[in-house]
N, CA, C and O of each residue as an XYZ file, in Angstrom:
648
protein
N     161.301     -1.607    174.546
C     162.532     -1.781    175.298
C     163.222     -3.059    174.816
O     162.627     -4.115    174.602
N     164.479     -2.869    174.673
C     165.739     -4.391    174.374
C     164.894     -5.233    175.277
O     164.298     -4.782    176.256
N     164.873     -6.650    174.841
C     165.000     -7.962    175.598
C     165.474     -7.564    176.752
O     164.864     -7.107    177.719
N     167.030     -7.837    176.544
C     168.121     -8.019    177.371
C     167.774     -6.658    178.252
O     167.368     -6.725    179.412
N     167.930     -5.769    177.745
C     167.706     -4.061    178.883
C     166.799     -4.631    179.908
O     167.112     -4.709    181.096
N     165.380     -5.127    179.294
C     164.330     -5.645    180.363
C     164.848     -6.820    181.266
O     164.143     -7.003    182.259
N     165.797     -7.556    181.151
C     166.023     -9.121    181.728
C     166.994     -8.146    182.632
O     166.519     -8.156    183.767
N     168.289     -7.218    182.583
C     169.059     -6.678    183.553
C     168.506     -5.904    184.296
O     168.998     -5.925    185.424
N     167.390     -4.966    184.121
C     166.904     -4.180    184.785
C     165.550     -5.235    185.655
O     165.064     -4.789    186.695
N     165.222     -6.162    185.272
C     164.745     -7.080    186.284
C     165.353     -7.971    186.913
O     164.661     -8.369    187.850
N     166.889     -8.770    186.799
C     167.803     -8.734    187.805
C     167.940     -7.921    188.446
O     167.525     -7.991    189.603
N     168.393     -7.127    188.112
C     168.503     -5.737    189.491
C     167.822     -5.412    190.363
O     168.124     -5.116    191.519
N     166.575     -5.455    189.718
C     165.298     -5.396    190.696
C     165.174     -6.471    191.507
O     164.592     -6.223    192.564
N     165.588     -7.750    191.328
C     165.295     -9.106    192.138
C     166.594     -8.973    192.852
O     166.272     -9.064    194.036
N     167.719     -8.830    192.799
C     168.653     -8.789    193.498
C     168.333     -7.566    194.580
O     168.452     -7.931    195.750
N     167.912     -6.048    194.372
C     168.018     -5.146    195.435
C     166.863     -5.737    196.238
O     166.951     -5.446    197.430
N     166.251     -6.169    196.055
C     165.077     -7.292    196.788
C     166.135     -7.415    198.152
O     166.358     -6.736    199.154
N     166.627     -8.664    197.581
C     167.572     -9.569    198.309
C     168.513     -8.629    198.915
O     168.780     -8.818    200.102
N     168.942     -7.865    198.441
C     169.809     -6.876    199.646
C     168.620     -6.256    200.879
O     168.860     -6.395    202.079
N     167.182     -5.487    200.316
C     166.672     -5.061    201.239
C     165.977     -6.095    202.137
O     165.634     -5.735    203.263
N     165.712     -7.516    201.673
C     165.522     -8.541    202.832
C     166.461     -8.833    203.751
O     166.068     -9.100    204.886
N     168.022     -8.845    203.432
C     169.468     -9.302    204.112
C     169.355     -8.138    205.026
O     168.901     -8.337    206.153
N     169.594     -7.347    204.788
C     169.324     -6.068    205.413
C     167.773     -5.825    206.449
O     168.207     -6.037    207.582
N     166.815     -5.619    206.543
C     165.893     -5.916    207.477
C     165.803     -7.270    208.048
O     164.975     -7.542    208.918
N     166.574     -8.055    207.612
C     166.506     -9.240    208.983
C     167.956     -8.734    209.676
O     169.069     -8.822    209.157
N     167.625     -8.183    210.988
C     168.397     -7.103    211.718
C     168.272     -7.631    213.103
O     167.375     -8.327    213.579
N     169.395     -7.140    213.676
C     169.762     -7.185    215.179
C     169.927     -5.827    215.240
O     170.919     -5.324    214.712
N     169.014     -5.075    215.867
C     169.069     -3.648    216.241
C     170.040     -3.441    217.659
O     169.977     -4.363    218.472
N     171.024     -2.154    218.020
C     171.751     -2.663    219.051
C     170.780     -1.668    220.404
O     170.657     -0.443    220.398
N     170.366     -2.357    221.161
C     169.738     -1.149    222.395
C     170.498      0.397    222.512
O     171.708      0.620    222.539
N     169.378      1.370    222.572
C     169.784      2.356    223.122
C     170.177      3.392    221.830
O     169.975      4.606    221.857
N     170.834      2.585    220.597
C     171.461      3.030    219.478
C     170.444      3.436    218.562
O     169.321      3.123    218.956
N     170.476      4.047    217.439
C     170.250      3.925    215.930
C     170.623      3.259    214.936
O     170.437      3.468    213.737
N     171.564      1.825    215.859
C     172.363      0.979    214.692
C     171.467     -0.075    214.728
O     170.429     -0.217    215.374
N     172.111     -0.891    213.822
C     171.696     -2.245    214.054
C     172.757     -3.030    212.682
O     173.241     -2.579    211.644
N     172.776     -4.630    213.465
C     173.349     -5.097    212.593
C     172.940     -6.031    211.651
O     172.004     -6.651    212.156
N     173.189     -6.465    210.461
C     172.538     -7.297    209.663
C     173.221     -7.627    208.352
O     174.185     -7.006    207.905
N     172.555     -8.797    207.703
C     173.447     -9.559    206.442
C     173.519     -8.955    205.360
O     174.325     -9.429    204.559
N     172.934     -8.031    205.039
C     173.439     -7.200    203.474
C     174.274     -7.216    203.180
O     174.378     -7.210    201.953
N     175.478     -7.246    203.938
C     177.294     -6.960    203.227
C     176.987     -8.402    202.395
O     176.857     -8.442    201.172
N     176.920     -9.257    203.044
C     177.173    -10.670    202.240
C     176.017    -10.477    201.041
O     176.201    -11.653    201.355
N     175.461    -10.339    200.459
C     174.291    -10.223    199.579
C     174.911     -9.073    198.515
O     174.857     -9.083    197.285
N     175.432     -8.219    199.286
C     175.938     -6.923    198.316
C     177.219     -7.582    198.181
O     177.329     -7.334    196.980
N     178.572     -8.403    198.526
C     179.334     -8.594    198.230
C     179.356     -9.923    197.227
O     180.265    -10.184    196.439
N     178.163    -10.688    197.434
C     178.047    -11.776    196.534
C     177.450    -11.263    195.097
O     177.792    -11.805    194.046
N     176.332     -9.937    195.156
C     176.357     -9.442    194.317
C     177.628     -8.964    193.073
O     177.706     -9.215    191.871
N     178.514     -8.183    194.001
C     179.516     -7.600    192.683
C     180.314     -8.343    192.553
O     180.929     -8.346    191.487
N     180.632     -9.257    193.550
C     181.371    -10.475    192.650
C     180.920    -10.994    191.504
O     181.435    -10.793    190.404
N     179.933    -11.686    191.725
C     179.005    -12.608    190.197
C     179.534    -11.721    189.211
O     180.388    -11.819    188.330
N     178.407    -10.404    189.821
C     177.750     -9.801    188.047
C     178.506     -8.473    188.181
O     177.953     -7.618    187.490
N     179.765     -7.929    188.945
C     180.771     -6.977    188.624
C     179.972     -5.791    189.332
O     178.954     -5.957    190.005
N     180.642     -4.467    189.055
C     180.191     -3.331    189.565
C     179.337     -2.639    189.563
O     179.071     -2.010    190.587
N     178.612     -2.501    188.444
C     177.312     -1.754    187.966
C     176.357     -2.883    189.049
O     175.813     -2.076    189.802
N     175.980     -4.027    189.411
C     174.870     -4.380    189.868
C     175.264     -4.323    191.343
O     174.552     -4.253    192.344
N     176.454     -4.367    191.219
C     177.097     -4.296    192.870
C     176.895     -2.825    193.552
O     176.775     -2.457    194.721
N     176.907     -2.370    192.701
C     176.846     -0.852    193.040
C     175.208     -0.437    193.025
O     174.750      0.265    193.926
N     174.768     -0.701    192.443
C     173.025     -0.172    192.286
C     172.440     -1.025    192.685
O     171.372     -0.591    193.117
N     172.539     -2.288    192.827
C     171.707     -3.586    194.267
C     172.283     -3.269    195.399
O     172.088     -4.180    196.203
N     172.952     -2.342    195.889
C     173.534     -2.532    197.002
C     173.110     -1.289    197.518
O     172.446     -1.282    198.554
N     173.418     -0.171    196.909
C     172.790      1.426    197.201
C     171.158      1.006    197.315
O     170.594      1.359    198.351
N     170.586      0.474    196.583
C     169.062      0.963    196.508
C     168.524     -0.059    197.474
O     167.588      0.246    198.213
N     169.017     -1.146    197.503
C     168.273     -1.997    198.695
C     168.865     -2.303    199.761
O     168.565     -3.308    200.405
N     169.819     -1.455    200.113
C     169.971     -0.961    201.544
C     169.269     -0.001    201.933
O     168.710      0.015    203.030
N     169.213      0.870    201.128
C     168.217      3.073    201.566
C     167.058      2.297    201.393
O     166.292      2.322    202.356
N     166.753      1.682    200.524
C     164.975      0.923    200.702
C     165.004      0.167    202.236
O     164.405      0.532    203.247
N     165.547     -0.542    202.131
C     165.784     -1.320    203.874
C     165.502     -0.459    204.847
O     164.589     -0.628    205.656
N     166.681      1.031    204.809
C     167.089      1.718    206.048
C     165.085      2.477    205.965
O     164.503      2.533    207.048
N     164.602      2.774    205.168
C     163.018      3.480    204.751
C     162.461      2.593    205.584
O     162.209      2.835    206.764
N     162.205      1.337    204.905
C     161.209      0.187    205.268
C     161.392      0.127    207.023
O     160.428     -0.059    207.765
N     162.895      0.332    207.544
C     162.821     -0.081    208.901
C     162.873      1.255    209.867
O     163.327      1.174    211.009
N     162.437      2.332    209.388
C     162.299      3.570    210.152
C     163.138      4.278    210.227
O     162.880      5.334    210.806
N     164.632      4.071    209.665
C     165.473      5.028    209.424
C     165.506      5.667    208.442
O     166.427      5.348    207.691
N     164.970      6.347    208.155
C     164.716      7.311    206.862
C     166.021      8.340    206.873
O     166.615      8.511    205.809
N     166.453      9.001    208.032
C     167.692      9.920    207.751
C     168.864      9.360    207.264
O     169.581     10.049    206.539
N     169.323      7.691    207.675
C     170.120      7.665    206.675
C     170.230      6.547    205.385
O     171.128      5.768    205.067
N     168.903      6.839    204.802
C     168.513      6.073    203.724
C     169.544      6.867    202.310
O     169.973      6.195    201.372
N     169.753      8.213    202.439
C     170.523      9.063    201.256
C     171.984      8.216    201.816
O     172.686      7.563    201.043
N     172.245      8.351    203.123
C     173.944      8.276    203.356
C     173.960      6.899    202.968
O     175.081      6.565    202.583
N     172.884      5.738    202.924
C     172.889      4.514    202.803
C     173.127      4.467    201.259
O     174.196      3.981    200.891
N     172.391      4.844    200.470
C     172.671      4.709    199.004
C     174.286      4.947    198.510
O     174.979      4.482    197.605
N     174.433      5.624    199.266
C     176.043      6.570    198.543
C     176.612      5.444    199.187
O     177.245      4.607    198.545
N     176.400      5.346    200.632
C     177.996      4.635    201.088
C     177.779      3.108    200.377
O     178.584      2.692    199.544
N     176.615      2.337    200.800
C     176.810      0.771    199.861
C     176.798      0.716    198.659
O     177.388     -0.239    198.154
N     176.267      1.503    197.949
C     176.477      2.032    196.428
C     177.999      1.924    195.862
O     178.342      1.398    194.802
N     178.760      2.502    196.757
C     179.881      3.141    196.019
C     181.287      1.396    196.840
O     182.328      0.889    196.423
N     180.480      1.189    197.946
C     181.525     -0.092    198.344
C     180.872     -1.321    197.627
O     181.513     -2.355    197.817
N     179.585     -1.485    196.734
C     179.325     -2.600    196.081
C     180.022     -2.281    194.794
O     180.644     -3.142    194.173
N     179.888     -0.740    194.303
C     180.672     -0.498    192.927
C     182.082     -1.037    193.095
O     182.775     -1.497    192.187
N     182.304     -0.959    193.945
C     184.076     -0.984    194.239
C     184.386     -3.062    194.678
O     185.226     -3.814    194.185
N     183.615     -3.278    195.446
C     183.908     -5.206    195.194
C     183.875     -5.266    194.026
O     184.872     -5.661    193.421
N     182.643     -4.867    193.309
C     182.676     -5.604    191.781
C     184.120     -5.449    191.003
O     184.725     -6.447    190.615
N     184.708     -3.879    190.774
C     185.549     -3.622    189.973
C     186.756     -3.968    190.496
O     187.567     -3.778    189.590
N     187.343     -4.390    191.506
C     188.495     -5.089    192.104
C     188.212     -6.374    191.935
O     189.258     -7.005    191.782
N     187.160     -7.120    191.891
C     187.097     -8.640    192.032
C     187.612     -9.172    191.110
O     187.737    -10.365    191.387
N     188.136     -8.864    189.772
C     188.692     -9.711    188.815
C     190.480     -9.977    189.147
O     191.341    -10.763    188.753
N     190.407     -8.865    190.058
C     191.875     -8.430    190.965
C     192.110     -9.341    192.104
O     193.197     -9.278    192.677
N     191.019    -10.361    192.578
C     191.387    -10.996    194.168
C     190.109    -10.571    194.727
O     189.686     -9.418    194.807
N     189.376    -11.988    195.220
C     188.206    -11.427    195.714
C     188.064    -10.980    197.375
O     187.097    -10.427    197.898
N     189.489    -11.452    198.095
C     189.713    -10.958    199.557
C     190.253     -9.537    199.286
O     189.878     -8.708    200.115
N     191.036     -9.090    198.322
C     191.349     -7.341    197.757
C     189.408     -6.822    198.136
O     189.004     -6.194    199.116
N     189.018     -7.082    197.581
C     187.915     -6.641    196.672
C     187.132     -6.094    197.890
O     186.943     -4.981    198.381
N     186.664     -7.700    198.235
C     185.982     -7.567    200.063
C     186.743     -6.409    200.537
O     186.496     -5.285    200.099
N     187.794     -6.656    201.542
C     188.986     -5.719    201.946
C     188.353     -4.254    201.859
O     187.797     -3.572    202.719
N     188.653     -4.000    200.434
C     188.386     -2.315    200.101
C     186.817     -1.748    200.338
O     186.536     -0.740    200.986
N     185.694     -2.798    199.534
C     184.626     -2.734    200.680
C     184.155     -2.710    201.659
O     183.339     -1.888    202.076
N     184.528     -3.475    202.105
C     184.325     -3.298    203.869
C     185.194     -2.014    204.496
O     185.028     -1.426    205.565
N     185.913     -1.856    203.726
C     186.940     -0.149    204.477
C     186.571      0.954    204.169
O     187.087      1.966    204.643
N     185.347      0.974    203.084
C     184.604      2.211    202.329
C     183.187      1.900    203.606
O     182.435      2.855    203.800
N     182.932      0.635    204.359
C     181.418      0.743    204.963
C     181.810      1.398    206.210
O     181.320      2.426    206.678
N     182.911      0.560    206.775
C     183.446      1.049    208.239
C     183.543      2.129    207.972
O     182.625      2.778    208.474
N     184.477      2.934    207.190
C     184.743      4.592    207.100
C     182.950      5.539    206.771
O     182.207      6.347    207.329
N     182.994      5.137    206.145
C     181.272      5.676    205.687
C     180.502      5.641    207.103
O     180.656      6.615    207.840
N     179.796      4.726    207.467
C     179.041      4.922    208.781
C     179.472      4.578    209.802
O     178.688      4.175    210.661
N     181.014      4.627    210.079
C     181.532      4.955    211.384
C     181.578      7.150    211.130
O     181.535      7.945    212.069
N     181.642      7.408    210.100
C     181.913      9.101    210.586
C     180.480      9.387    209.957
O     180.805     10.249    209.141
N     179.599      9.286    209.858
C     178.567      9.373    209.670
C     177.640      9.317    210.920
O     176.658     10.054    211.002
N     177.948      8.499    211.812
C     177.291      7.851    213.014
C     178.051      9.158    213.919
O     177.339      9.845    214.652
N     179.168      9.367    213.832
C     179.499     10.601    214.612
C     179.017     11.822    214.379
O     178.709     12.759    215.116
N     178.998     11.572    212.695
C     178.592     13.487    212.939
C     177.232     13.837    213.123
O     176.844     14.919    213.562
N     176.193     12.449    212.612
C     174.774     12.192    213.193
C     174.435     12.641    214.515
O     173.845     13.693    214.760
N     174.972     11.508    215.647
C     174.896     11.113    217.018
C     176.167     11.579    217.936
O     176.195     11.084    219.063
N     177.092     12.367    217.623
C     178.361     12.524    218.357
C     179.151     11.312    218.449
O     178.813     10.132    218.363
N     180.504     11.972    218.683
C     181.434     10.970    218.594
C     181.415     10.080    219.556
O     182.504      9.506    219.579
N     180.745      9.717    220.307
C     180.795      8.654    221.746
C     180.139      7.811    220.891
O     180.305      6.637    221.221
N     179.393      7.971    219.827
C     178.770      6.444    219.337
C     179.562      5.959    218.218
O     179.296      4.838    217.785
N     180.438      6.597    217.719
C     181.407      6.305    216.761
C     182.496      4.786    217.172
O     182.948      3.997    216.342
N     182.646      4.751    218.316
C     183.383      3.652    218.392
C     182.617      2.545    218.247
O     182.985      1.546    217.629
N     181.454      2.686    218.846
C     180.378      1.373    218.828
C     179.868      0.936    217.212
O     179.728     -0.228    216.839
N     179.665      1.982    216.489
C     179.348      1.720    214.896
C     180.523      1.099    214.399
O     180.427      0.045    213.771
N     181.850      1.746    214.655
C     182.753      0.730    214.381
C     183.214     -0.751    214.683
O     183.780     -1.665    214.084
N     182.700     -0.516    215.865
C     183.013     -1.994    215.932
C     181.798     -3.177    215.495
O     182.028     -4.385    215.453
N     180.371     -2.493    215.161
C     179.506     -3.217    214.437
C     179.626     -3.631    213.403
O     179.423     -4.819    213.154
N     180.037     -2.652    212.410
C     180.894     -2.867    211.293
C     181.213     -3.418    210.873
O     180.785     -3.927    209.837
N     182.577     -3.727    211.699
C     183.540     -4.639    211.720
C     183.050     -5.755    211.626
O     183.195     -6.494    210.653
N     182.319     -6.040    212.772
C     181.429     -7.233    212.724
C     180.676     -8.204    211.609
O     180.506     -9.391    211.332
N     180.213     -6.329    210.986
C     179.182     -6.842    210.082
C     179.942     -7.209    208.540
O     179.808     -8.306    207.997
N     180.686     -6.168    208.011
C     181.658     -6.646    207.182
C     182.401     -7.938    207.284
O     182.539     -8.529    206.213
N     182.879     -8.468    208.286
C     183.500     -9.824    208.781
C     182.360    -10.733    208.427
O     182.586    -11.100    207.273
N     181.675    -11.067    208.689
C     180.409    -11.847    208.688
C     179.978    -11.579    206.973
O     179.861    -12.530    206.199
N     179.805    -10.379    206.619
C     179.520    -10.883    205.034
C     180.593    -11.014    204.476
O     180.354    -11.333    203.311
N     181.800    -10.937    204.675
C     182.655    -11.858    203.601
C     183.129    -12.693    203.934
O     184.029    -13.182    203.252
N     182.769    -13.224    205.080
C     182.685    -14.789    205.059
C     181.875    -15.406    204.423
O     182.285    -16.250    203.626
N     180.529    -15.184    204.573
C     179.575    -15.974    203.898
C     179.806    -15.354    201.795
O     179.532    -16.220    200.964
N     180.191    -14.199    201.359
C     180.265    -14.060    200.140
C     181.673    -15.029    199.875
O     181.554    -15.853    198.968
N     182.706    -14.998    200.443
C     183.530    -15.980    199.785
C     183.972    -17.425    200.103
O     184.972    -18.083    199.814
N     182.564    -17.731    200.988
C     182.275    -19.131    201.219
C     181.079    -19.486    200.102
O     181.012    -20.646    199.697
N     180.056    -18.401    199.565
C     179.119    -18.898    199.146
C     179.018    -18.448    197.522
O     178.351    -19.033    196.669
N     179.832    -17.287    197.329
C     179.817    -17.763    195.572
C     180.783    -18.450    195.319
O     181.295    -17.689    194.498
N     181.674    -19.564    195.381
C     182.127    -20.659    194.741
C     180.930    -21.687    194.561
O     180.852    -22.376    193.544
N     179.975    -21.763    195.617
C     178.609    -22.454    195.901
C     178.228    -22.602    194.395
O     178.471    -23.486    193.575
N     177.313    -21.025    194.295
C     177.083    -20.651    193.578
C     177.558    -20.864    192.156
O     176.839    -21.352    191.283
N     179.185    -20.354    191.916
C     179.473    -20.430    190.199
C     179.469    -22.023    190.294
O     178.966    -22.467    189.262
N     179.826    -22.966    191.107
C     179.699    -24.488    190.690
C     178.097    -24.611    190.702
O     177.530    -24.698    189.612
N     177.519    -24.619    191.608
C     175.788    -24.968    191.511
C     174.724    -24.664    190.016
O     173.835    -25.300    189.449
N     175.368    -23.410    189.816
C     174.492    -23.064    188.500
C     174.939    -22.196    187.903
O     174.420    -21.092    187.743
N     176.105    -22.620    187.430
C     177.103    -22.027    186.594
C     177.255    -20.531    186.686
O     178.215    -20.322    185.945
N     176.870    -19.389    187.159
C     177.459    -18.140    187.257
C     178.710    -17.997    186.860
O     179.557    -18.888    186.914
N     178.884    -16.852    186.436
C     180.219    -16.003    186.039
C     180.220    -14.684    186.343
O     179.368    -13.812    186.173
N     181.492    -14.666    186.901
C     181.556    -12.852    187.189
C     181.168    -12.042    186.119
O     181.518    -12.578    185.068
N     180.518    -10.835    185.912
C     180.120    -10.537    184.886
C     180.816     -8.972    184.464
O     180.631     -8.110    185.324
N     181.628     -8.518    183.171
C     182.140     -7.733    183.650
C     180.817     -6.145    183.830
O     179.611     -6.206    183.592
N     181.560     -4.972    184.279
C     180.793     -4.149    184.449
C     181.397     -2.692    184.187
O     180.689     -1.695    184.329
């Protein structure tokens, strides 16, 4: 195997780490199947740095590993697709504005498991996933665009394209 093939494909692996830890340190909500927790910020600091491809595949696989590890197994598939496809999507807008970028992510998570949570659990729990969401998206892009400037000054990072 390439050097380099082995050094990205073991970033990836150390980063979906770090999404499925952000992610199981959780506030589960009573009564629900939700719960809330820091992955957005981890998956959004992800595709910023290193662009879409890691944003997209650290974010799908160590969230559905998370949703496994913490007993939600039914929506470990809907978990891959939906953070998968909103980490692919920060990365490839971020060279565009990294509040764009956030923005369109967080509107692919809310839409994703707010109608997901309905057609799961009926629509009476649909408002409540949304407004977790909300929550939870708010909260990781605060901390992603408070904390990779941290980052590219601390130890030089660069967005990477993808």
């Amino acid at each position: 195997m390439d050097k380099h093939i082995a050094k990205r494909v073991a970033l990836g692996a150390i980063l979906a780490a770090a999404v499925t830890i952000a992610t199981m340190l959780h506030v589960p909500l009573p009564g629900l199947r939700i719960y809330f927790n820091l992955g957005e910020g981890v998956i959004y600091t992800i595709a910023i740095l290193l662009g879409a491809r890691y944003g997209g595949a650290c974010g799908g696989i160590g969230a559905a590993l998370a949703d496994i590890l913490l007993g939600y197994p039914l929506w470990a598939p809907l978990t891959l697709v939906i953070k998968g496809v909103e980490g692919y999507v920060v990365g490839k807008l971020a060279p565009k504005g990294r509040i764009l970028a956030v923005a369109a992510g967080a509107a692919i998570m809310i839409a994703g498991y707010t109608t997901s949570a309905g057609i799961l659990y009926g629509w009476k729990v649909a408002p409540v996933e949304f407004m977790t969401d909300i929550a939870q998206t708010g909260i990781g892009a605060a901390f992603a665009l408070i904390f990779v400037p941290i980052l590219e000054k601390r130890i030089g990072l660069r967005k990477g394209n993808s």
